[in-house]
KOLBA-845582 format. One line per field, with one value per atom (N, C-alpha, C): residue in one letter; atom name; y, x, z; residue number from 1. Coordinates in steps of 0.05 Angstrom, whole numbers, plus 5000, padded with zeros to 4 digits. Each point is the difference from the previous one (the first is absolute). Layout:
REM KOLBA-845582
code: c(A ...);
site: c(CA ...);
c2: c(Y ...);
c1: c(X ...);
c3: c(Z ...);
pos: c(NUM ...);
REM end
This chain:
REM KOLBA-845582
code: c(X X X X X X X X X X X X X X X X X X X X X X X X X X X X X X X X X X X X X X X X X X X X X X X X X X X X X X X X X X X X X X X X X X X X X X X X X X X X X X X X X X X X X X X X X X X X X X X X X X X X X X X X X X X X X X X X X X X X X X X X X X X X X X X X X X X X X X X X X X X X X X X X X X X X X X X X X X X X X X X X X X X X X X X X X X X X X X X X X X X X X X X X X X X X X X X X X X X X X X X X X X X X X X X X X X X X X X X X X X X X X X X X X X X X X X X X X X X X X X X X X X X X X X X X X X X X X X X X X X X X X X X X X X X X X X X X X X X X X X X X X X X X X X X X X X X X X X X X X X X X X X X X X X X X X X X X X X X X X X X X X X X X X X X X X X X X X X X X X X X X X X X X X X X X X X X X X X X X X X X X X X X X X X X X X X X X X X X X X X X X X X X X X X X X X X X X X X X X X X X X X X X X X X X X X X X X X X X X X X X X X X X X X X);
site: c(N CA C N CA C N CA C N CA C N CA C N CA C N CA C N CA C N CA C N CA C N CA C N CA C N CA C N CA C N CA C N CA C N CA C N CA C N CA C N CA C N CA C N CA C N CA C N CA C N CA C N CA C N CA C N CA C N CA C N CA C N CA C N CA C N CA C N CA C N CA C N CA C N CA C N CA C N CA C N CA C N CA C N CA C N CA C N CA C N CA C N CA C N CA C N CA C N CA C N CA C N CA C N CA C N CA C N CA C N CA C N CA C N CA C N CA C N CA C N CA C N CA C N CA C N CA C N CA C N CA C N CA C N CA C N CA C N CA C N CA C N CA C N CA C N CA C N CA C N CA C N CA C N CA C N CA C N CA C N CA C N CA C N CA C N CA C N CA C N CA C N CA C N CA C N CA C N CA C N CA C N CA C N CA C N CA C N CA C N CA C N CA C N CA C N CA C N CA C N CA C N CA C N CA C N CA C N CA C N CA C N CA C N CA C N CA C N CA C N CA C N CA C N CA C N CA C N CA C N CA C N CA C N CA C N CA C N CA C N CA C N CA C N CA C N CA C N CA C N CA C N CA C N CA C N CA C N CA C N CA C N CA C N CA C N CA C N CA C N CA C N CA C N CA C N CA C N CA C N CA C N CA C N CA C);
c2: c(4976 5024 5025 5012 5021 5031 5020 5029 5016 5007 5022 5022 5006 5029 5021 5021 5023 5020 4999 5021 4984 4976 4990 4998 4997 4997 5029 5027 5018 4994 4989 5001 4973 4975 4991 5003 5019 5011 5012 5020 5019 4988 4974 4980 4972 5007 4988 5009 5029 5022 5011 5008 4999 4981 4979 4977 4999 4997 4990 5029 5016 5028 5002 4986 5000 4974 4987 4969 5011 5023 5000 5012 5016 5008 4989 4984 4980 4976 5007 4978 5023 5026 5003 5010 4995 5003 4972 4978 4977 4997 5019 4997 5010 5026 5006 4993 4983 4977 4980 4988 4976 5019 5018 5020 4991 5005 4998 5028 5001 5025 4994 5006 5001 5022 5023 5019 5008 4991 4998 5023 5007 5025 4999 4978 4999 4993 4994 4995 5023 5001 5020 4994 5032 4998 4985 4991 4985 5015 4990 5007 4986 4981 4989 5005 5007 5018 5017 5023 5023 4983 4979 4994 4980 4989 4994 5021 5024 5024 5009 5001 5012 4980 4980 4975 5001 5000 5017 5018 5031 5015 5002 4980 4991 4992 4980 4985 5019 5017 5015 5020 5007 5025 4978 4972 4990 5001 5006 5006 5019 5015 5032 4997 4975 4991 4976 4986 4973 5015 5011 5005 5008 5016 5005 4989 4978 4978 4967 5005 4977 4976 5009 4986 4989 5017 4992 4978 5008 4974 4978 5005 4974 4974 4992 4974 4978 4990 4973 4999 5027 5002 5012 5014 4998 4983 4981 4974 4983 5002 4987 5014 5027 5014 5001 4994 4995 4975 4985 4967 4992 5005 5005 4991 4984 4998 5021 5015 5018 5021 5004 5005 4993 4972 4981 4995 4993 5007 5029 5024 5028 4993 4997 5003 4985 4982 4979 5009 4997 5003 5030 5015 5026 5000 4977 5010 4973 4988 4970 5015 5020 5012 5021 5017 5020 4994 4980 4989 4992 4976 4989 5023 5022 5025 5006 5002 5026 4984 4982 4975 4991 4990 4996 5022 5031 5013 5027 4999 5025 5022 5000 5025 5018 4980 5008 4996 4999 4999 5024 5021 5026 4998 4981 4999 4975 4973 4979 4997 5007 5002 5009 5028 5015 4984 4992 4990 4972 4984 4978 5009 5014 5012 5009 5015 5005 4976 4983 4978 4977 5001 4991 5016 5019 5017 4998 5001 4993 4981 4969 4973 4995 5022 4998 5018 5021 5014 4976 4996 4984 4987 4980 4974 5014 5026 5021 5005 5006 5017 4965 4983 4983 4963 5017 4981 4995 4984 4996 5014 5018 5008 4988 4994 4981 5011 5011 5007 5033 5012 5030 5003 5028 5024 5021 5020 5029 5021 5004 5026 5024 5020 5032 5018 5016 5001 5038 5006 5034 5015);
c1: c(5017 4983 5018 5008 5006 4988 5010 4985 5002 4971 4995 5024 5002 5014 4992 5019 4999 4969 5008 4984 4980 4984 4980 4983 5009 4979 4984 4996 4995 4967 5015 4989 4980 5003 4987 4976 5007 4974 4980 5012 4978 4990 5013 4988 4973 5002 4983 4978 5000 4993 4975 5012 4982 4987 5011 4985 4975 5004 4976 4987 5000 4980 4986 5019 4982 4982 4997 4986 4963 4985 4975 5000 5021 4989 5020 5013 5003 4970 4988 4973 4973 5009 4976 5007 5026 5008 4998 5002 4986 4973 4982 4969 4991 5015 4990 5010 5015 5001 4986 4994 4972 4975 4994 4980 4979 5021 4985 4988 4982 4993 5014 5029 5002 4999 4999 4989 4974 4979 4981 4988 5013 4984 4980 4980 4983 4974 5001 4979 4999 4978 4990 5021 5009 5017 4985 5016 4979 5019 4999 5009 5031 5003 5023 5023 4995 5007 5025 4977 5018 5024 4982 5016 5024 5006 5022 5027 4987 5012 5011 4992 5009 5020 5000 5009 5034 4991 5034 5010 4980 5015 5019 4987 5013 5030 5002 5020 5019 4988 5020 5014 4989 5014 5016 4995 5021 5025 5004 5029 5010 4987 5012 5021 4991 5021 5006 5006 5017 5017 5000 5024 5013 5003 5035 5016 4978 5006 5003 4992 5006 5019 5024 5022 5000 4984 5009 4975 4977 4972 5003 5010 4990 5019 5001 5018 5006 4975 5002 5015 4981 5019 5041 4999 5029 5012 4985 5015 5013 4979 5006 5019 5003 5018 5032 5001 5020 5016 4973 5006 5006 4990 5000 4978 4991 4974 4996 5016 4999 4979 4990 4977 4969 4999 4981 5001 5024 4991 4986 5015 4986 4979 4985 4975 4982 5005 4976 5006 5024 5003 4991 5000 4988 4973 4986 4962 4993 5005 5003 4998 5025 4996 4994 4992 4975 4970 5000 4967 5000 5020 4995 5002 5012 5012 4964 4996 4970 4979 4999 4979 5008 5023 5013 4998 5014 5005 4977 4985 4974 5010 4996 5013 5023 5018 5031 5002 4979 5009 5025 4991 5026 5022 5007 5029 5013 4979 5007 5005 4982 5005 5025 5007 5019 5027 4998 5017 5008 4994 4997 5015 4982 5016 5024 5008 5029 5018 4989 5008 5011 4980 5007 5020 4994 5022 5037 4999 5028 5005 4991 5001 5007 4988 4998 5025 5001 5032 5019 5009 5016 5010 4980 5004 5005 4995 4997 5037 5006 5026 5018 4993 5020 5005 4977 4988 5029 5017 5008 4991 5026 4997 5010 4992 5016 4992 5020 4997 4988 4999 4992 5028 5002 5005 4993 5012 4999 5004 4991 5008 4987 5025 4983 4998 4978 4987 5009 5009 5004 4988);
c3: c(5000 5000 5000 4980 5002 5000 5011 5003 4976 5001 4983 4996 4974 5000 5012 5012 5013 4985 4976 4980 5001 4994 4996 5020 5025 5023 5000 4989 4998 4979 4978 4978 5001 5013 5012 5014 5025 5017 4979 4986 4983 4983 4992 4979 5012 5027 5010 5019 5011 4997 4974 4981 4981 4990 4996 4984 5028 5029 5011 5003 4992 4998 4974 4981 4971 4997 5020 4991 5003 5006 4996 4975 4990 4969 4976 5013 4980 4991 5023 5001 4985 4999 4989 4969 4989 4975 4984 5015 4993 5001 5018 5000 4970 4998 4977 4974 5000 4970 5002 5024 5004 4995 5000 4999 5030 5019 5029 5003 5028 5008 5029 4997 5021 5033 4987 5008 5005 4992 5003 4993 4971 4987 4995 4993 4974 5025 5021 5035 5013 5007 5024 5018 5015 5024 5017 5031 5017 5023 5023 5031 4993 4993 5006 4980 4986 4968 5021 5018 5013 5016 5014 5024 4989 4971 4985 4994 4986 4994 5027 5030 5013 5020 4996 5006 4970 4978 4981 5011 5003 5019 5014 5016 5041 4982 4986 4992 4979 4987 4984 5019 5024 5023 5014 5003 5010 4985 4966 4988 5013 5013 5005 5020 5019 5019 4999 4982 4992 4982 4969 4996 5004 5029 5008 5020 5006 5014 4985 4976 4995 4999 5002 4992 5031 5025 5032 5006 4986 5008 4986 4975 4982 5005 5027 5007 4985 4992 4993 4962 4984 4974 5004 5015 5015 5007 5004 5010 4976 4971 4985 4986 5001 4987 5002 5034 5015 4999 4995 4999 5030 5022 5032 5008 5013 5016 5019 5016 5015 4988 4979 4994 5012 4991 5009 5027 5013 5028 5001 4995 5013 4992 4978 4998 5012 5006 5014 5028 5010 5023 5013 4990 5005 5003 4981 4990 5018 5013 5011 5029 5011 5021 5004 4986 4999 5004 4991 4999 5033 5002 5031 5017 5009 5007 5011 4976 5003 5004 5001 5014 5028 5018 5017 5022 4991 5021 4982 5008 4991 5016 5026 5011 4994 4989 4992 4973 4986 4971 4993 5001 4998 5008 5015 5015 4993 4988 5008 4959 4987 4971 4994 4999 5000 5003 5026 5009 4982 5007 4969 4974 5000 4969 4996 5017 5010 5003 5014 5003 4971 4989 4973 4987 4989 4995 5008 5023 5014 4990 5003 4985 4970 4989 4967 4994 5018 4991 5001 5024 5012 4977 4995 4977 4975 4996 4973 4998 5021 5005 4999 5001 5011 4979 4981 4976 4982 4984 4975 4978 4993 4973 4981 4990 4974 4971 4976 4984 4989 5022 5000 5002 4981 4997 5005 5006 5011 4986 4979 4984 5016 4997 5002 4968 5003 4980 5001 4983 4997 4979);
pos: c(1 1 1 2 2 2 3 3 3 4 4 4 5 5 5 6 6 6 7 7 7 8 8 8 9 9 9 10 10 10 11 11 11 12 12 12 13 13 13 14 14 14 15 15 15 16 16 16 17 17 17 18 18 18 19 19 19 20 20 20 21 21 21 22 22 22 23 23 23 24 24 24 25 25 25 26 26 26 27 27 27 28 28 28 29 29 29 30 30 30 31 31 31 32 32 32 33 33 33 34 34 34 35 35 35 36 36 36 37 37 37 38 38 38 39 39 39 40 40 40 41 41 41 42 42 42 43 43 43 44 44 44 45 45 45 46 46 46 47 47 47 48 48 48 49 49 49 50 50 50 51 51 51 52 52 52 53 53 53 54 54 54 55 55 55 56 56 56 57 57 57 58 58 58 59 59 59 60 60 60 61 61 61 62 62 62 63 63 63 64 64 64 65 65 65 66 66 66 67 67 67 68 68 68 69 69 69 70 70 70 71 71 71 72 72 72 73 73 73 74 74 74 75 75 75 76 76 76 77 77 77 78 78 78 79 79 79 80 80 80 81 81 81 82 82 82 83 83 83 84 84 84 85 85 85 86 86 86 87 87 87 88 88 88 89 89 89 90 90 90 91 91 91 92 92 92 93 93 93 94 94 94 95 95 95 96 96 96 97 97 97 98 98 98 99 99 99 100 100 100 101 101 101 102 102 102 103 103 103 104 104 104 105 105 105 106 106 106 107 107 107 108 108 108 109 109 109 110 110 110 111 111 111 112 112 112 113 113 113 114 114 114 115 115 115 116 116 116 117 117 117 118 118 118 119 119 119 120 120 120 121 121 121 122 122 122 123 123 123 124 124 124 125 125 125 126 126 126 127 127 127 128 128 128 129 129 129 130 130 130 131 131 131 132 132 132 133 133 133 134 134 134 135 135 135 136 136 136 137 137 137 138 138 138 139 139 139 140 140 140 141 141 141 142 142 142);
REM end
């Protein structure tokens, strides 16, 4: 298993990044060569019509704070990029003890989540900082 190049792990994220932000209208550029309605132009609006649209919404303002975090949330495609499980640990192990966290200690969710997560973090540096490089290079770029 060797590591990704320096330059590609960049080009990677944004390549996986976009591709999973373009997969609903990739689906409705195929609706409209099957000649779907997938939008549901051609039907009376209904109640759930809105509550769809505002349900994209919710999800498009979540870009506003994932992409400048992305390269720090997206664990598990990091992992593959890395070729590291230390990915796949952070990620499960984080959403694994977050969940138990806020079901377990209700009173202390704020102190006891937090904390956790921190916790992971330290773990995932650690193994980050102390991982095998094999086959990277280091160029600086002027």
């Amino acid at each position: 298993m060797g590591a990704v190049p320096a330059g590609t792990v960049a080009a990677a994220a944004w390549a996986l990044f976009i591709g999973t932000g373009m997969i609903f209208y990739v689906g409705l550029l195929v609706a409209r060569f099957l000649g779907e309605d997938l939008l549901g132009r051609t039907r009376k609006n209904n109640a759930f019509d809105r509550l769809f649209l505002l349900t994209v919404l919710m999800a498009w303002l979540v870009f506003a704070i994932v992409i400048p975090f992305f390269m720090i949330d997206r664990w598990i495609p990091f992992s593959w990029m890395i070729q590291h499980s230390i990915g796949l640990f952070h990620g499960i192990a984080r959403t694994a003890l977050v969940v138990t966290a806020w079901y377990l200690f209700p009173a202390h969710r704020f102190v006891v989540v937090p904390a956790l997560i921190v916790a992971v973090y330290v773990v995932t540096i650690f193994v980050l900082a102390r991982r095998p490089r094999t086959n990277v290079t280091m160029t600086s770029r002027t």
